[in-house]
C-alpha positions, -999 to 999 in steps of 0.1 A, spaced: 313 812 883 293 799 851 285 823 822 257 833 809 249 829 773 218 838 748 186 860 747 192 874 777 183 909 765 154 928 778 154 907 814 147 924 846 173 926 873 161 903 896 160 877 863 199 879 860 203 877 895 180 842 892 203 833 864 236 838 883 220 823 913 215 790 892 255 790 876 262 783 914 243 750 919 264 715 918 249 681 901 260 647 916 276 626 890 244 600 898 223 629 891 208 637 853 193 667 877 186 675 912 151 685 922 166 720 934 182 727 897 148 716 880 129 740 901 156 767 899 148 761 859 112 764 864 108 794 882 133 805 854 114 802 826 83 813 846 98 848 850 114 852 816 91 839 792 123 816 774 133 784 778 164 783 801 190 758 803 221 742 819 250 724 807 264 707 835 302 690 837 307 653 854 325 674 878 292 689 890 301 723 880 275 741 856 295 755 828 269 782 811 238 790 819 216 790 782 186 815 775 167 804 743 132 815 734 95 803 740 107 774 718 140 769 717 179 777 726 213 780 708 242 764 726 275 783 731 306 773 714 317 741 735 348 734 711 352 719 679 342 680 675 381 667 664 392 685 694 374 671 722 390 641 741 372 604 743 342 600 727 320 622 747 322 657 755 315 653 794 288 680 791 250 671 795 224 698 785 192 703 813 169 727 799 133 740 798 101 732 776 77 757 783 47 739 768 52 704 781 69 694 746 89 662 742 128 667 728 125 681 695 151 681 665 171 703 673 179 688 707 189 658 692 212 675 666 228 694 692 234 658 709 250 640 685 264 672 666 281 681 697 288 645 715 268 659 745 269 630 773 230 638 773 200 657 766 172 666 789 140 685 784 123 693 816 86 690 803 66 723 822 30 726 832 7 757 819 15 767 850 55 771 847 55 740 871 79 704 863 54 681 849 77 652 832 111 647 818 125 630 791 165 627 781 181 612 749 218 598 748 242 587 721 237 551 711 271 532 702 271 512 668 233 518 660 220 498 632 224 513 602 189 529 586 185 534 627 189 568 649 221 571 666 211 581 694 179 564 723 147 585 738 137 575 774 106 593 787 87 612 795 88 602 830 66 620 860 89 644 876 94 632 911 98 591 899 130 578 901 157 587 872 186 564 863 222 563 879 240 590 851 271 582 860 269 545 858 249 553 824 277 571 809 303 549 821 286 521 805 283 540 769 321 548 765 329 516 773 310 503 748 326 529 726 359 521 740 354 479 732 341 487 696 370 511 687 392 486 696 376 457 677 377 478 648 399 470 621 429 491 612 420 525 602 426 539 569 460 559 568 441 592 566 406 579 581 371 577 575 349 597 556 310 598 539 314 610 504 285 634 491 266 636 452 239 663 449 226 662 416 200 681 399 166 660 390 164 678 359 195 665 340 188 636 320 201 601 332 204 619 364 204 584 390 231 567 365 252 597 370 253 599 399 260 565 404 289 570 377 302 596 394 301 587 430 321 553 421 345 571 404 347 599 438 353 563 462 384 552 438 396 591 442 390 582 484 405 549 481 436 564 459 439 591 487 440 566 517 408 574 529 382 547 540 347 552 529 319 544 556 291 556 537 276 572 508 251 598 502 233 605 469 206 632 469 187 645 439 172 681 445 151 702 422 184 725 426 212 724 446 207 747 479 230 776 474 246 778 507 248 740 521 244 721 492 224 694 507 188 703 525 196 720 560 177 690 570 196 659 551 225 677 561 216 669 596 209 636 589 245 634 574 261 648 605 244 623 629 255 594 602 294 609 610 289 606 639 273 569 645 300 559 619 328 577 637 339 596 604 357 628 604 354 636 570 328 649 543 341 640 506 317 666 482 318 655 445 311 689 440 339 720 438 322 736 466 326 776 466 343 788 498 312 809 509 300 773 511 331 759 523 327 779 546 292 774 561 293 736 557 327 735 583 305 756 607 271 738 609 289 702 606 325 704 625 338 681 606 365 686 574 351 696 549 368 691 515 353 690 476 364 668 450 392 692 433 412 692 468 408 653 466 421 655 432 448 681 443 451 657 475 461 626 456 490 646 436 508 662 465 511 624 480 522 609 444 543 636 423 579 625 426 600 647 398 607 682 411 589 695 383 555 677 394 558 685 429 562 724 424 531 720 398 511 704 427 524 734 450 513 759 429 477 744 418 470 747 459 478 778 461 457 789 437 434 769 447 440 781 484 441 820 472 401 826 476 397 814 507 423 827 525 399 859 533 371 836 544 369 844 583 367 808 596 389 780 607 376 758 577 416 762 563 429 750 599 407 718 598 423 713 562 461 709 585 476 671 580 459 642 562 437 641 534 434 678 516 460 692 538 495 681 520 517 697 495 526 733 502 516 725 540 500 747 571 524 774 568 519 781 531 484 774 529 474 801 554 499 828 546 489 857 536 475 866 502 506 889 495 532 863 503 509 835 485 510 857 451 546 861 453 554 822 459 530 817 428 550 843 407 583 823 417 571 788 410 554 800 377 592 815 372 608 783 381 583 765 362 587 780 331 629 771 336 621 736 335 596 738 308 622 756 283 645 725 292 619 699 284 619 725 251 655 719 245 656 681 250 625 677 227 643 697 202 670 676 203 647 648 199 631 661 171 666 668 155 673 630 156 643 620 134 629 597 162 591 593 160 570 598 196 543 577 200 524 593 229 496 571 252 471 593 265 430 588 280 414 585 310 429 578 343 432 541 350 426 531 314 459 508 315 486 532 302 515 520 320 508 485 323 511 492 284 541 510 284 552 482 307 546 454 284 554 467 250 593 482 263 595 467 295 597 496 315 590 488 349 577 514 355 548 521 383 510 504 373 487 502 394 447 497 397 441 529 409 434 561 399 462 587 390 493 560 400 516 579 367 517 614 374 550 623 356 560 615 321 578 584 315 597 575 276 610 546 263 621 534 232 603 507 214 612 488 182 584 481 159 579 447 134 597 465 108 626 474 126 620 511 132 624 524 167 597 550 183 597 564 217 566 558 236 559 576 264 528 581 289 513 607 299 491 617 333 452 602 331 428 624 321 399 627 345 363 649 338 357 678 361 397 682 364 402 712 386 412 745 365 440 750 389 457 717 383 448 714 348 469 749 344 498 736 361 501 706 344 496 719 310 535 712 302 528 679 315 508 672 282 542 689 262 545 652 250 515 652 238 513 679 217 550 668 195 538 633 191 536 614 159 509 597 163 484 593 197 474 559 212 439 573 230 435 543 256 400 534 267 388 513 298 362 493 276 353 470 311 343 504 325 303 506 325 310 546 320 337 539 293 315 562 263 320 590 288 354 589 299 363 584 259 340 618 255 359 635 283 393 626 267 385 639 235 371 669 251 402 678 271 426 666 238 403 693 220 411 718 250 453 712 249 447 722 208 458 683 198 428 675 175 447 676 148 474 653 158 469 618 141 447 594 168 443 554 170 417 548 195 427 511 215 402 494 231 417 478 265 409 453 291 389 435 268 403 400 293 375 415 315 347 418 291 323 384 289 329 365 256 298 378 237 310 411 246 339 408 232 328 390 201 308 417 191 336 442 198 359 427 176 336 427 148 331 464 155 350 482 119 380 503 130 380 492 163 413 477 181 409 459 208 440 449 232 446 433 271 478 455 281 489 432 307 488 398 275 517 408 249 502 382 225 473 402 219 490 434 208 503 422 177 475 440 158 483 474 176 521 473 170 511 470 130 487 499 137 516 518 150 539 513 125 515 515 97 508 549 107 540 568 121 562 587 92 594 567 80 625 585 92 647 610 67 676 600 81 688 585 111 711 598 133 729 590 162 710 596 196 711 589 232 683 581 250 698 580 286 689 615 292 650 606 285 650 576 305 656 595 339 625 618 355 617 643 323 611 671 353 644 671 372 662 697 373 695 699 348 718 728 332 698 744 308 711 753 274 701 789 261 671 785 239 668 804 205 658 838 209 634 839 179 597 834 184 601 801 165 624 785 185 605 791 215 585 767 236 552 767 219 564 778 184 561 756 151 576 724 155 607 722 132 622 689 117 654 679 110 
């Protein structure tokens, strides 16, 4: 027996009896509809008012029976799109149009939204009698700029209607061929990334084109392959979907046609509107801050980093773990569901708050040893040189080349997220350590930029700061603001700055011409030692000249600054503390 599902309230007896009576009817597989359903429908509709509908399994068996309004109908819950087998759902929707009106919009969301095998819209007279009928079915690899999914119809009701099951068969083996010509998948998938920007804002289109290349190097960094990109300007941004209800239809049907199970918001979405997107689209749904958050889990290696990443997710997590969805089930393996893991990320909020109290205990344990080993730095007289700016600006490949470090440099966002030192002798002889810090990136989100404060300890005891600056970059004056904005923010204006130039090997020659006759700039290609002649000057023209030397080992600084090691008792006056006045010699 089929249920029943809808408006149904306010309906005679005899109406529900009508209603049960059609739940009982089978469909041949070569069917769209028998002419006994479609007049079971009719005198359905006739005697409610409402458009009533069918959704009918290949078996033949009708799984609900759907009562709507004059004008439309809401579907039941047929199960979530990631959880449906094969590409269809094996459901095809047969309903009621009581004034003779072709498929509308919202019969060809449901469609695609839903993967529905088909749609049908039995067209009645004024007279509640079958007049035509028209059906729409998903279209495999539709042009792009083209609907994914084909009209047929109206036809008179009583002509001759296409085989369905030869019609469906034929689509999923389409879908079948084209999924296995595909190339290989990305690791974690495909997914459309998402700008809304506000009209108002000035230089509103280059933003958003700023900021939406710098969101597909944050997708490519996570693993995920990008299919598409949407950029919307709106007068403001629509406070519970972000997009238009209506874009935001056009940007499920795109996921669909493009096979992609993943929306990638540049905005930090709120979890009301976390929340409403993962119901209305059924796909994951995550913003750019659980990208970000995302991209650490995969690549902290030091037990320090990792447990910063673990608790930055959890506070992220904390808000929405009262949101009564499944949005945080949808967020279990791949991209924006690593780190801390299912388990942790829908615990309760009790439990949650105490693992945050114990890793901001642990935490601060580690962060009083990095205290002692800089104090013992600091006792030694030996200058830091610390590289900081955005992310991808060339900071290791600069560490790389000036000590030969070996350490990790890649062209891609965020590839150092732990501190790395070396030492490094300078033209006159003296010896710094230099060491690099995590990028910088705008819009960081609060909760990672909290946990990673002691990331930046470095930073704040250094001698002297190399800011490093993508100058190839097209948004270059930007990033350089948003570095000085966040150095501002850790309390290191004060610290003496040379601003560096790099990647100038990608600039065209006029370009860099007129860079280089640009007064106090220095400009430098990381990966080419012969061109950093001028910087190493730079440096040692303006870090101090030791006191006294003193002998030091630097094997303890060349393994992972965050592992875990016995930890000496620090002073128990306020000055010695982590965070107090530094003290030389």
């Amino acid at each position: 027996m089929s249920g029943i599902f809808g408006n149904t309230s306010g309906l005679a007896p005899s109406a529900h009896r009508a209603l049960e009576r059609l739940g009982r009817r089978k469909v041949p597989l070569d069917r769209i509809a028998t002419p006994e359903l479609v007049r079971s429908l009719a005198e359905s509709s006739r005697e409610t008012g409402r458009q009533v509908g069918v959704l009918v399994h290949r078996s033949g068996e009708i799984e609900w029976v759907v009562v709507g309004t004059a004008t439309g109908l809401l579907l039941p819950d047929v199960g979530r799109l990631r959880a449906a087998e094969g590409r269809f759902r094996a459901l095809r929707l047969v309903h009621t149009h009581l004034h003779g009106e072709p498929l509308t919009a919202d019969d060809l969301t449901d469609l695609v939204r839903l993967r529905l095998d088909l749609v049908a819209a039995v067209q009645l007279s004024p007279e509640r009698e079958p007049r035509a009928i028209t059906w729409a079915h998903i279209v495999p690899g539709q042009l792009e700029g083209r609907a994914p999914y084909q009209v047929e119809g109206p036809v008179p009701w009583g002509h001759a209607l296409p085989d369905f099951g030869r019609l469906v068969a034929a689509l999923e083996a389409e879908y079948a061929r084209q999924r296995r010509g595909r190339e290989v998948r990305a690791k974690d998938g495909r997914a459309i990334l998402v700008h809304v920007g506000e009209k108002s804002r000035p230089g509103a289109p280059g933003r958003a084109r700023a900021r939406m290349t710098e969101l597909a190097s944050l997708a490519e960094t996570a693993g995920v392959e990008v299919v598409d990109r949407i950029v919307q300007l709106r007068e403001r941004l629509d406070p519970r979907f972000v997009l238009g209800k209506g874009r935001l239809e056009e940007v499920v049907m795109r996921a669909i046609d493009l096979d992609a199970e993943t929306l990638i918001f540049d905005q930090d979405l709120t979890p009301a509107q976390a929340s409403s997107l993962a119901k209305v689209t059924d796909l994951k749904v995550i913003d750019r801050s659980q990208l970000i958050l995302d991209i650490f889990a995969q690549r902290a290696e030091t037990r320090d980093g990792k447990l910063q990443v673990e608790l930055a997710q959890l506070e992220y997590t904390l808000p929405r773990l009262g949101q009564k969805d499944d949005a945080l089930s949808r967020l279990t393996g791949g991209i924006g569901g690593r780190g801390p893991g299912e388990t942790k990320l829908e615990i309760g909020r009790r439990r949650a708050r105490e693992r945050v109290t114990r890793l901001e205990r642990t935490l601060a344990d580690l962060a009083r040893q990095r205290w002692e080993r800089r104090r013992q730095r600091t006792r030694a007289e030996l200058p830091v040189v610390a590289i900081v700016g955005y992310t991808n600006a060339g900071k290791s490949t600069l560490l790389n080349t000036l000590t030969g470090a070996g350490v990790l440099a890649e062209d891609r966002l965020f590839a150092t997220l732990d501190t790395r030192a070396r030492r490094l002798r300078l033209p006159d002889g003296r010896e710094v350590l230099l060491t690099d810090t995590v990028g910088f990136i705008r819009d960081m989100p609060r909760e990672l930029f909290a946990a990673f404060r002691a990331t930046f300890e470095e930073a704040e005891d250094a001698d002297l700061l190399l800011e490093l600056v993508d100058v190839s970059d097209e948004d270059h004056e930007a990033q350089e603001a948003t570095t000085r904005s966040i150095l501002d923010e850790l309390g290191l204006a004060a610290v003496p700055r040379l601003t560096v130039y790099n990647k100038i090997d990608r600039l065209e020659p006029a370009e860099r011409d007129a860079l280089g006759h640009r007064a106090g700039v220095l400009a430098v290609a990381a990966a080419d030692r012969g061109s950093l002649g001028a910087l190493l000057a730079a440096i040692a023209a303006r870090v101090p000249a030791p006191l006294a030397s003193a002998p030091f080992d630097l094997a303890e600084l060349r393994a992972d600054p965050g592992a875990p090691r016995p930890r000496p008792e620090p002073p128990a006056s306020s000055a010695g503390a982590p965070g107090g006045p530094r003290q030389r010699g």
